[in-house]
C-alpha positions as CSV (number, residue, x, y, z in Angstrom):
1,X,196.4,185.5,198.1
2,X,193.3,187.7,198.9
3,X,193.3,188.9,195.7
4,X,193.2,185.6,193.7
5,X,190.4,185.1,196.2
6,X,188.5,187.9,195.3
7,X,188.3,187.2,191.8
8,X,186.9,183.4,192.1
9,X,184.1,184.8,194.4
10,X,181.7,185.8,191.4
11,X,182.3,182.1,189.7
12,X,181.3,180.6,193.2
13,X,177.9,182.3,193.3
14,X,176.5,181.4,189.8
15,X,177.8,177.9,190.2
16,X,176.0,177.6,193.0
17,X,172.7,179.2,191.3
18,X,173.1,176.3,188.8
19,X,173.3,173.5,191.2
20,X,170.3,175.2,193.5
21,X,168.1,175.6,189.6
22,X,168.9,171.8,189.5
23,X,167.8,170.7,192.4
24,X,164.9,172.7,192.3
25,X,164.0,170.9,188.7
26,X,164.5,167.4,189.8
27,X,162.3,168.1,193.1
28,X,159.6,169.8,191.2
29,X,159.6,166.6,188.4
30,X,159.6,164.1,191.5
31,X,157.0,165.8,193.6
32,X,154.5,167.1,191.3
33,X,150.8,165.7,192.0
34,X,149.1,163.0,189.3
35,X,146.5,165.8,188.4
36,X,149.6,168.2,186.9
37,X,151.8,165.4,185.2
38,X,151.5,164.7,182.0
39,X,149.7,160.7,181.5
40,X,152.4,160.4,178.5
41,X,154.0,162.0,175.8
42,X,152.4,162.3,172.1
43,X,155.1,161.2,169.7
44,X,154.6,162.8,166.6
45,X,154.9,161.9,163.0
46,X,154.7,163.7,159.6
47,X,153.9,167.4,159.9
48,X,153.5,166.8,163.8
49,X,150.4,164.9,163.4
50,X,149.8,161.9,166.1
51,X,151.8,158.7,165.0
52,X,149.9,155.1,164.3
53,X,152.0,154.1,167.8
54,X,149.8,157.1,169.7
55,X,146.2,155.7,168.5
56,X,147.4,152.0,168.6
57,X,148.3,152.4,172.5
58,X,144.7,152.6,173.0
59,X,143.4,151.4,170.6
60,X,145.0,148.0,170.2
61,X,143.2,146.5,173.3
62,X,140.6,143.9,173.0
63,X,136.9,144.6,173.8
64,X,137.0,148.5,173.4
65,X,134.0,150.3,171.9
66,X,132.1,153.1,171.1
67,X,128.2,153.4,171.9
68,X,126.1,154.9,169.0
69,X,122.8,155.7,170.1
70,X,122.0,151.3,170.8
71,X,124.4,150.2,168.9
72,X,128.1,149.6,169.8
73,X,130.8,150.0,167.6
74,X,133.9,148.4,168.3
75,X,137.1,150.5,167.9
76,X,139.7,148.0,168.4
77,X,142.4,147.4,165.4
78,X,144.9,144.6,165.5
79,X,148.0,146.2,165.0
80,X,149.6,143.2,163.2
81,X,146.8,143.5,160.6
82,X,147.0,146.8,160.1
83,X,150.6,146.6,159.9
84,X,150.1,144.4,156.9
85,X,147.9,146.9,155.1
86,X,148.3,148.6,151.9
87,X,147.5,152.1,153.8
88,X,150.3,151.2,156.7
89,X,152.4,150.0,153.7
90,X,152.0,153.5,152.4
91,X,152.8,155.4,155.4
92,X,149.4,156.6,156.2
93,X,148.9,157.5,159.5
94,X,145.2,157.3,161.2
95,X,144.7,161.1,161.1
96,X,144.9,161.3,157.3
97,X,141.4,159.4,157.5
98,X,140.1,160.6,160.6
99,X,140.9,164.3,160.0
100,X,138.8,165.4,163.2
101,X,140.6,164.0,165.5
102,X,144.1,165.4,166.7
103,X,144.8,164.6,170.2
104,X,142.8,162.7,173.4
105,X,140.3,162.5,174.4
106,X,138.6,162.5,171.4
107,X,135.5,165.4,170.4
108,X,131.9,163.6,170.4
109,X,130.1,161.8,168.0
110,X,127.1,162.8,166.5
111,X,126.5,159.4,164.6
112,X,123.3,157.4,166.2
113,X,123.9,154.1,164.7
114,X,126.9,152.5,163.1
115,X,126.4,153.1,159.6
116,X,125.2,156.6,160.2
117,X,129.0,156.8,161.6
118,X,130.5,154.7,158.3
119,X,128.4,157.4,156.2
120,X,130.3,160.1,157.9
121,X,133.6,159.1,155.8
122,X,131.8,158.4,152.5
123,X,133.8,161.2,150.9
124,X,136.9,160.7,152.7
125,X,138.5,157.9,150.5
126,X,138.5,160.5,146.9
127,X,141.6,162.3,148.8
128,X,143.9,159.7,147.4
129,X,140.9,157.3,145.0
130,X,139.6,159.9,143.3
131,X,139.2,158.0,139.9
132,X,138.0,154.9,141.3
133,X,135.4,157.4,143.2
134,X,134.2,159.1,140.4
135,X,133.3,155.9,139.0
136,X,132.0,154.4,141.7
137,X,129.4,157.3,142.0
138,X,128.5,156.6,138.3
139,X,127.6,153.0,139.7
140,X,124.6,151.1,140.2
141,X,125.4,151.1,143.8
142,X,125.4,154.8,144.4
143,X,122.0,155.1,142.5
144,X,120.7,152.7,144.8
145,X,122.1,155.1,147.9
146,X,120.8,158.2,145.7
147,X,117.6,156.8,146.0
148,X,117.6,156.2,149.7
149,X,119.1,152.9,150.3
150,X,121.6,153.7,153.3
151,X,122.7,149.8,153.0
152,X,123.8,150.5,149.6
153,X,127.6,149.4,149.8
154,X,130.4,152.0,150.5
155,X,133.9,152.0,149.4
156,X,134.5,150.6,153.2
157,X,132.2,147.9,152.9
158,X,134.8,146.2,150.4
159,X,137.8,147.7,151.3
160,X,138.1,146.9,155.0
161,X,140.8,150.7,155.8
162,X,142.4,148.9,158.7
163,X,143.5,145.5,157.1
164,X,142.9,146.2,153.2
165,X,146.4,144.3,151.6
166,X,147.8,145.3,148.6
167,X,145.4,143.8,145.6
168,X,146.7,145.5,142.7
169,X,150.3,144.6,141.4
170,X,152.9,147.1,141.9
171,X,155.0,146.4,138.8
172,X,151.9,144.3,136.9
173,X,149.0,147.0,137.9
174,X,146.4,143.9,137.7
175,X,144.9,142.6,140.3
176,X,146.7,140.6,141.8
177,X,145.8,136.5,142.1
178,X,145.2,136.5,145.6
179,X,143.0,139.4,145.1
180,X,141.1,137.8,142.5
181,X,140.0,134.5,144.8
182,X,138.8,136.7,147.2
183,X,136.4,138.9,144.7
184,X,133.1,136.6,144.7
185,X,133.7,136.4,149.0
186,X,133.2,140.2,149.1
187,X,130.2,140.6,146.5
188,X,128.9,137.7,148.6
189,X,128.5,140.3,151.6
190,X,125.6,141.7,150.0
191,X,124.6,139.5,146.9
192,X,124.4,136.0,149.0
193,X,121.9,133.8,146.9
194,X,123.8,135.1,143.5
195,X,127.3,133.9,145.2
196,X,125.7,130.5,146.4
197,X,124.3,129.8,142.8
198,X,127.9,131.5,141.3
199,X,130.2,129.0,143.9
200,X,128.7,125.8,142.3
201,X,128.9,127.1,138.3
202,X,131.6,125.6,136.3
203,X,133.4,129.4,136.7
204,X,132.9,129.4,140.5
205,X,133.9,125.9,141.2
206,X,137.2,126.0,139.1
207,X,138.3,129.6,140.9
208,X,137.6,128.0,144.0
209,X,139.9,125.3,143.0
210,X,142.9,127.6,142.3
211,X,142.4,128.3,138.6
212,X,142.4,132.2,138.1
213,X,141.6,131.9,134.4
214,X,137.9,131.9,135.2
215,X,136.2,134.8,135.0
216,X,134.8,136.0,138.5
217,X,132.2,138.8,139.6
218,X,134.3,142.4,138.2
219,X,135.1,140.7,135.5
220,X,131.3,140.9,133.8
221,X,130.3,143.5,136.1
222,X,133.1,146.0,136.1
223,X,134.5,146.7,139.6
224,X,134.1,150.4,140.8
225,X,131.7,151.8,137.7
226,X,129.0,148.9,138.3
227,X,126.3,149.2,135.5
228,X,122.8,148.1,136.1
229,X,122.7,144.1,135.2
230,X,118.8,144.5,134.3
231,X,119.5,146.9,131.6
232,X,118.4,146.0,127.8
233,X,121.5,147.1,127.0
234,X,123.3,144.7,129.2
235,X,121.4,141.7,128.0
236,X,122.4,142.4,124.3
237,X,125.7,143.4,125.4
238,X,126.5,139.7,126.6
239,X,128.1,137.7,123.3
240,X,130.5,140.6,123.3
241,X,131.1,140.1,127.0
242,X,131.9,136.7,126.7
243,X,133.7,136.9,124.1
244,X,136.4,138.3,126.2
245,X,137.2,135.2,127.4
246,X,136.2,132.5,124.9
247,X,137.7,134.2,121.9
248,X,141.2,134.5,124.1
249,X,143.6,132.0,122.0
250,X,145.5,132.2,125.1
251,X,143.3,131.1,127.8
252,X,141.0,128.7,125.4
253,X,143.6,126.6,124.3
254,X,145.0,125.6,127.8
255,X,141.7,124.2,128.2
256,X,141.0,122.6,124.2
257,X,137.9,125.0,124.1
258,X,137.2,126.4,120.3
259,X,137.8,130.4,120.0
260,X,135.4,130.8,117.4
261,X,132.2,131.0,119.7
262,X,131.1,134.4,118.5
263,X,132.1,134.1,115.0
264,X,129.6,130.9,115.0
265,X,127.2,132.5,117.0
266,X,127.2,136.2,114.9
267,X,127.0,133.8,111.7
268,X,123.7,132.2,113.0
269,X,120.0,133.1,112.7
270,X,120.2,134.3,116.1
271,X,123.4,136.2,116.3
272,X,122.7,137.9,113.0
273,X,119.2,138.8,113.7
274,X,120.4,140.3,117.3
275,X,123.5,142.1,115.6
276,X,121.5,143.7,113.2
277,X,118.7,144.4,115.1
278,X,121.2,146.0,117.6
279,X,122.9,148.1,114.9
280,X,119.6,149.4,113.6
281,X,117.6,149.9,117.4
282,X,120.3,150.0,119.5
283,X,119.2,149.3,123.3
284,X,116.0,147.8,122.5
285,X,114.4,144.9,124.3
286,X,115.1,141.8,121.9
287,X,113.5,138.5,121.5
288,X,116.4,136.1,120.4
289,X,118.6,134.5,122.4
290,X,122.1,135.3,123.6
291,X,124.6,133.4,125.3
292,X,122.9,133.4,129.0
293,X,119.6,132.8,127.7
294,X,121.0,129.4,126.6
295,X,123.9,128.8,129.1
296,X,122.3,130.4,132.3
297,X,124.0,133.2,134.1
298,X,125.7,133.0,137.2
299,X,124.7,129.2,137.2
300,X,126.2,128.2,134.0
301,X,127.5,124.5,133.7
302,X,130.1,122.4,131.9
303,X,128.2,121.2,128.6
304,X,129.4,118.2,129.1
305,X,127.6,118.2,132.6
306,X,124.8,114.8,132.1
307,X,122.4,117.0,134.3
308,X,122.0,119.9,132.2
309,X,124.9,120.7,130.1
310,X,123.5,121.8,126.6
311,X,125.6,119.3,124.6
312,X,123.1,116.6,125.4
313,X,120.5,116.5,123.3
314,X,117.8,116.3,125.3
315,X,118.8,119.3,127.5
316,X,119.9,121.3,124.5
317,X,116.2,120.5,123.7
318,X,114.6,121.8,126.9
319,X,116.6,125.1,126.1
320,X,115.4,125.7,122.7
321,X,111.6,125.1,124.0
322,X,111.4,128.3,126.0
323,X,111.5,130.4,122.9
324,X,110.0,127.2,120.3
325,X,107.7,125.2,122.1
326,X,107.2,123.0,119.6
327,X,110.6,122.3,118.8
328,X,111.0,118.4,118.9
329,X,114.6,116.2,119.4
330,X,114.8,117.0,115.4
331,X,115.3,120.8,115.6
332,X,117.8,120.9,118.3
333,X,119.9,118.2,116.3
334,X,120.1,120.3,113.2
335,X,121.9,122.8,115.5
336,X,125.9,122.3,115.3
337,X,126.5,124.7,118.5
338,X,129.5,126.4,118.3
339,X,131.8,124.0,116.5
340,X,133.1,124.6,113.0
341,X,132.3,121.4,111.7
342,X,135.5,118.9,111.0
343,X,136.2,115.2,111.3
344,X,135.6,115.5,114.8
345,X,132.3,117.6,114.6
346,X,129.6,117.1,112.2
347,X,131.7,114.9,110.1
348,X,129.1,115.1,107.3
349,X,128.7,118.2,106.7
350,X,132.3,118.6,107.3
351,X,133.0,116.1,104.2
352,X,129.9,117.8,102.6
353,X,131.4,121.1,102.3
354,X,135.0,119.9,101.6
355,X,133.6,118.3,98.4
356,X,132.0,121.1,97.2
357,X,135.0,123.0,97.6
358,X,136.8,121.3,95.1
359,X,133.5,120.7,93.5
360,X,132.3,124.2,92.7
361,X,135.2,125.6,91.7
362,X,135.9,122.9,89.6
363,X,132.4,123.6,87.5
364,X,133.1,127.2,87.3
365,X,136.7,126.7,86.0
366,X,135.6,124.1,83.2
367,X,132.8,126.8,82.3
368,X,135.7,129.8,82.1
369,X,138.1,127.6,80.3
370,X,135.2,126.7,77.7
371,X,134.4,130.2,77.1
372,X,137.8,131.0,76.9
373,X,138.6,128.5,74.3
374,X,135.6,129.2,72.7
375,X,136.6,132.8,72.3
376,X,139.6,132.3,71.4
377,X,138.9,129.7,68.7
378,X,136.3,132.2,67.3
379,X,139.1,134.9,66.9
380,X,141.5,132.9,65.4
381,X,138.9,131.8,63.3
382,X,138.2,135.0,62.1
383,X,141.1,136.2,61.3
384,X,141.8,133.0,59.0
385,X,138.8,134.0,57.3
386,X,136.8,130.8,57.9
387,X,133.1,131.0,58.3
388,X,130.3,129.4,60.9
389,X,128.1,127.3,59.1
């Protein structure tokens, strides 16, 4: 017996170490002071960087925000919002934009106003945009921030990071309906009096209504490469630009609207004086008219409009005396627009042409067939031996 005893003794002793170790542990983890526990613990995500949950448990409450020299910027996201973002969608996490910060608190800002701070991440969207970027920066926007124009917009400006949705399709990669409807709203941050005159066009009015088939700002201007509007070049680039649309069999004949605009207009005094002139002094100021000098730009109207659409006589007239002052009711009736003429159209000319359709060619085949016969007579003749007189 006192040898069995003697060999358990050693088994006693550490088992009793353990229990004392615990008890230690548990005291120390219950006791410890405010000052030398940790507040909470930093879950981590991909490559150990802080997870959206770790910036969201701050930054998620209402009211919080950051002072920048006299200006405040608020700091609080809405989790649900950003949980419906193309970036959360993505699995971005808020570190992969805000790169200098790892842990709390947070290092200082330099920034003295709020867009001094939203300048500060000017190059951060090119780590994962880098194509839309490099055309952005060959935009009319950036020359305007080249220039000095801090309020020039930023990729921010119209893509909100924290509650940007998805706007291009997936399986389509065209933007997207919802996406479209919502383009003039964000051009309309900056460009207010062009989207108050573009709401009540004919375009505006009919996207506002649901009908995507319209064009809206991107589509004349482009959407990240943004060419200068004022441009010579622009202005003599419009039938082409138009023509987009109107010469789309597609989209034109939902609405009965003729697809031949350009044709008519390219076979006209003015659209063959300003295609030639084009071809031969390309981006030089011209002097005839294109389609917005005749339909308006971001105001343009039904035609049918009594008020100042341009099939009325009388307001196609006030049109053509900007460039003819003396143009009277005659000259603007002599114009056909952009119909072809047909029963419907200009039936006279329309019955005008058709006879000398059959006409013409009827004269020129009697005159071949006489010459024909003629010749052949004459041979046949000949070879009979019988003379002229």
């Amino acid at each position: 017996m006192h040898h069995r005893i003697k060999l358990r003794t050693p088994h006693i002793w550490a088992l009793s170490l353990l229990v004392g170790l615990g008890l230690l542990t548990f005291a120390l983890a219950v006791f410890a002071s405010p000052a030398q526990a940790a507040p909470f613990h930093q879950p981590v995500s991909q490559e150990d960087k802080p997870s959206n949950d770790f910036c969201l448990a701050c930054h998620q409450e209402e009211g919080i925000d950051k002072s920048l020299g006299e200006e405040s910027l608020p700091v609080t996201i809405n989790p649900a919002q950003f949980g419906l973002s193309v970036h959360s969608e993505e699995g971005l996490v808020c570190v992969d934009c805000h790169t200098d910060i790892s842990d709390y608190p947070h290092p200082d800002v330099d920034s003295k106003s709020i867009r001094d701070f939203q300048l500060t991440f000017a190059e951060t969207c090119k780590e994962c945009h880098e194509d839309q970027y490099d055309a952005a920066h060959d935009s009319v926007h950036q020359a305007a921030m080249d220039e000095g124009n801090e309020n020039a917009p930023l990729c921010s400006d119209c893509h909100n990071p924290h509650t940007q949705g998805r706007i291009i399709g997936e399986s389509s990669g065209q933007l997207s309906i919802a996406a479209r409807k919502e383009v003039p709203a964000t051009c309309a941050q900056c460009h207010t009096e062009v989207f108050d005159v573009y709401k009540n066009s004919v375009h505006g009015s009919a996207l506002a209504d649901g009908n995507t088939d319209v064009p809206t700002c991107t589509d004349c201007h482009g959407v990240h490469n943004i060419g200068d509007p004022t441009t010579t070049a622009f202005h003599n680039n419009t039938p082409a630009l138009c023509a987009d649309c109107h010469d789309n069999e597609e989209i034109m004949g939902k609405y009965n609207l003729s697809t031949q605009v350009l044709e008519t207009y390219v076979a006209d005094f003015h659209g063959t004086t300003t295609t030639l002139f084009e071809q031969q002094f390309p981006g030089q100021p011209i002097n005839t008219a294109v389609c917005s000098d005749c339909h308006g730009i971001h105001d343009i109207a039904s035609t049918k409009n009594p008020e100042t659409g341009i099939a009325m006589q009388e307001n196609l007239l006030v049109k053509c005396q900007r460039c003819h002052p003396d143009a009277t009711a005659n000259f603007s009736a002599a114009w056909m627009g952009h119909y072809e003429p047909s029963p419907e159209h200009y039936p006279i000319v329309y019955y005008v042409n058709l006879f000398y359709k059959f006409f013409i060619p009827a004269v020129l085949g009697g005159m071949v067939l006489f010459i024909l016969t003629d010749i052949y007579r004459r041979i046949v003749n000949r070879v009979k031996g019988v003379k002229h007189a």
